[in-house]
N, C-alpha and C positions, 0 to 999 in steps of 0.2 A: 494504791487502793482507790476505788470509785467510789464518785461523789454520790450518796445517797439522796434524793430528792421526794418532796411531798406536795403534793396541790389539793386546795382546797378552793369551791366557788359557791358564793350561796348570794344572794337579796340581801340588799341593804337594808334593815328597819330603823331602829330607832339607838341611840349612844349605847346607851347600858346593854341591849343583846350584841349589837358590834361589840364590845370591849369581850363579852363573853365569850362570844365565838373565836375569836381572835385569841384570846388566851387560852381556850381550848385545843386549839389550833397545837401553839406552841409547846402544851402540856405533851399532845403526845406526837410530838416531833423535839423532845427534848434537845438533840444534839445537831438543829439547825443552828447556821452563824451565817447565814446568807437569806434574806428575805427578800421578796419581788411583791409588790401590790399592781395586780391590775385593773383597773376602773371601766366598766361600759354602761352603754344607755342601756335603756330596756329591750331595744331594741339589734341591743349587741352593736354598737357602733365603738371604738376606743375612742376614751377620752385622756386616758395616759396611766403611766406608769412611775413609781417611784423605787427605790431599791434600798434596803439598810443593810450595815452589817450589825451582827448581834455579837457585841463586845466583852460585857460581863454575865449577860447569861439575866437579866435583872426583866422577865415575861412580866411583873406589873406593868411599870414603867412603859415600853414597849408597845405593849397591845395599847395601852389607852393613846401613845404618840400614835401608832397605826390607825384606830379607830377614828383618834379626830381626822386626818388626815380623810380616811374614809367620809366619814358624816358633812365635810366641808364641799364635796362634789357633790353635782345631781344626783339625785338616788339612782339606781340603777343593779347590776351586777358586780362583783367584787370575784376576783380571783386572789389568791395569793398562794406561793409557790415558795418552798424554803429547801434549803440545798445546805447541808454537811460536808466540808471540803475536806 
C-alpha cells in the first residue's frame, strides 16, 4: 500500500496560533506517524529541518513540542509535511 502524505506551509506568528495550526494540521491528517518540520527566512532561504515520529498518536503533546521548536527559530515560513506508512 502507498504512503499517504500531507503538507502544509503558512507564517509564523505568535506560540498560541502555531500550536493551533499545528494541531489543526494533525486533526485532519489523523493517521500521520511521520512528521517533517521545515524552517525558512522570509525570504525563503532554509534554515533547517527536524523530523518525529508520532508514536501514540497523543496531537496535544506533539503540536506544542513542534510549535516550541517552531517559535525558537527566526520567524519566517514553516512547512510541515506528514506521511502515513
Amino acid at each position: 500500500m502507498a504512503a499517504e502524505a500531507s503538507v502544509l506551509t503558512f507564517k509564523v506568528g505568535d506560540l498560541d496560533s502555531c500550536v493551533v495550526v499545528v494541531r489543526q494540521f494533525f486533526c485532519e491528517n489523523k493517521s500521520a506517524n511521520t512528521v517533517r518540520v521545515a524552517l525558512s527566512t522570509r525570504d525563503q532561504k532554509p534554515l533547517g529541518a527536524r523530523v518525529w515520529r508520532l508514536v501514540d498518536g497523543n496531537i496535544e503533546v506533539v503540536s506544542r513540542i513542534i510549535a516550541g521548536f517552531i517559535m525558537t527559530q527566526p520567524h519566517g515560513s514553516v512547512t510541515i509535511s506528514a506521511r502515513a506508512d
